[in-house]
Steps between C-alpha positions, in 0.01 A plus 500: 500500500148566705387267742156523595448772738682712160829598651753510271786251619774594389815486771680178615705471813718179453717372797783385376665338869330412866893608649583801634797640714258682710258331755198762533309454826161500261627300245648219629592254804844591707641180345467626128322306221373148432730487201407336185685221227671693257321333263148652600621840421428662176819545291575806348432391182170349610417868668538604094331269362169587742547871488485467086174349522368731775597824282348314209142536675557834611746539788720805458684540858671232709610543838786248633453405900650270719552364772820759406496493140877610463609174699377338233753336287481629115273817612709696232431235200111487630478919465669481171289239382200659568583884393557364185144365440336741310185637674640515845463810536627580875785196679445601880692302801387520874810459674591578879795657340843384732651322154441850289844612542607216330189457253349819432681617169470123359132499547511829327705346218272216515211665389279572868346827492381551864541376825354524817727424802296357852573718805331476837710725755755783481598416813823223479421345812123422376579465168757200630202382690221433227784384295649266753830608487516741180711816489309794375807649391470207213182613425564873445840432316280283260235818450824759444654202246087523379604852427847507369377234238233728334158343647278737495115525699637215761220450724627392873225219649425539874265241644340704819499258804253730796779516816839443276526807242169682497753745693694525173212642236651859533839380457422293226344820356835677575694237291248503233576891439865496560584240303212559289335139512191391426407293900210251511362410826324159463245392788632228655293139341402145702682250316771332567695549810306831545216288647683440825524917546326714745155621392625857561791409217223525260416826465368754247695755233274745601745572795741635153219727459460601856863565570564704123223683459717730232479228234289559201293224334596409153303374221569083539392197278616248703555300806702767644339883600752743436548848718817771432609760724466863424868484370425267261843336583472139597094293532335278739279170378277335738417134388201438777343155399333453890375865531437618092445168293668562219398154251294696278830664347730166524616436142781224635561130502784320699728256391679311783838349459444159466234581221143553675280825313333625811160741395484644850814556741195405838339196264587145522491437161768406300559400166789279368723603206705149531559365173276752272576645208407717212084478477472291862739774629258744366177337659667509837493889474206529376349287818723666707287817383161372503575357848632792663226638743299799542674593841712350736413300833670754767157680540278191535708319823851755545726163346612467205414179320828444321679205571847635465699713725612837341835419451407215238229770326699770454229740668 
């Protein structure tokens, strides 16, 4: 599927709760989420039954978010559901990883091929901090249980907030090669909570490229610019949508949990899935597509546009 600037859409990011056990300085308010009926979120036979007709125009990799997707309840029926549609070609969860010990070898079972675990400090008493109250210790059990359970290529997210853990590039590098890791560093975006942060929060990846001037660009074809050390052991991605627009190589759509298709993660626009089916199901998409825009708002004003906060898009 094209839409009409000609990129190739092809990936869908589907949240499949608005929970999570974690309460992310960025991401949401100190009191947690405004939770939803049970009956506005998608079922996991619903999640099929959308997935089917996205691969049937074209979408060959699926990405499952949250909130936390592993709170959700039936998170190993939705992966095995979906594996099993042929033409998804990659089942990816973003995850902040403290249920892995207990999860990681069913999701392998289930079908998920990748994950990519969210990490903002290496340092336990900032790490609790962001987190409100998480223990890192969680979070690097869940990467080792990552490990153990035969994921290979995990790619560890780290959203970089200017005066909290630009201190921590090089020892996010360090991890990276030792436990050889592929790290992101994602610039910090204004939605959401995020809008209430200090302007010197919001600052650029180039500081990556300032403090690691070892790495070595890598051919990329996506959102993501890819550098490896000399060693080859271990990669760093910088996902820079303030300083390096990236929209020209976005090939996603979002689905949120309660059913919306969003074309842009910064756009207001929404599009409901409530109560379609087979060709209507189809048309959504295929508005969805012609609907998403040729960039984002975050260059125009420095807000995002979207009406959701990221917990209930799935970033």
């Amino acid at each position: 599927m094209k839409d009409q600037f000609l990129r190739n859409i092809k990936y869908l990011r589907i949240s499949v709760t608005d929970l999570c056990n974690l309460r992310c300085e960025y991401c949401m308010g100190k009191d947690g989420v405004d939770k939803k009926c049970h009956s506005q979120i998608m079922t996991p036979e619903r999640i099929k039954e959308i997935v089917e007709v996205a691969v049937s125009l074209g979408i060959t990799k699926i990405r499952l978010t949250g909130g936390e997707p592993l709170v959700r309840h039936g998170i190993l029926d939705i992966c095995r559901y979906i594996s099993a549609i042929k033409g998804v070609e990659e089942l990816c969860i973003t995850t902040n990883g403290v249920l892995l010990p207990l999860l990681a070898k069913p999701l392998k079972e289930a079908g998920v091929t990748r994950l990519n675990i969210s990490l903002d400090s290496l340092n336990p008493e900032k790490y609790s901090q962001i987190t409100r109250g998480g223990d890192l210790n969680d979070a690097l059990n869940g990467i080792k249980a990552a490990k153990e359970a035969g994921f290979k290529k995990t790619k560890i997210n780290t959203v970089l907030i200017g005066g909290f853990n630009d201190d921590e590039i090089r020892d996010f590098a360090d991890f990276a090669q030792k436990e050889d890791l592929d790290v992101r560093f994602i610039e910090l975006m204004p939605i959401g909570e995020s809008l209430s942060f200090p302007r010197g929060a919001f600052i650029s990846n180039n500081v990556v490229l300032d403090q690691l001037p070892e790495l070595i660009e890598m051919p990329s074809d996506g959102v993501s610019l890819q550098y490896l050390f000399p060693s080859h052991r271990g990669a760093i991605g910088l996902i820079s949508p303030l300083s390096h627009k990236f929209c020209g190589q976005c090939n996603r759509l979002r689905l949120t949990s309660d059913g919306k298709l969003k074309p842009c993660l910064h756009s207001s626009t929404e599009i409901s899935l409530d109560g379609l089916s087979g060709e209507s199901l189809k048309k959504a998409f295929q508005e969805a597509i012609y609907r998403k825009p040729k960039e984002h708002s975050l260059k125009k004003d420095g807000k995002s546009k979207s009406k959701r906060k990221m917990y209930q898009i799935g970033g």
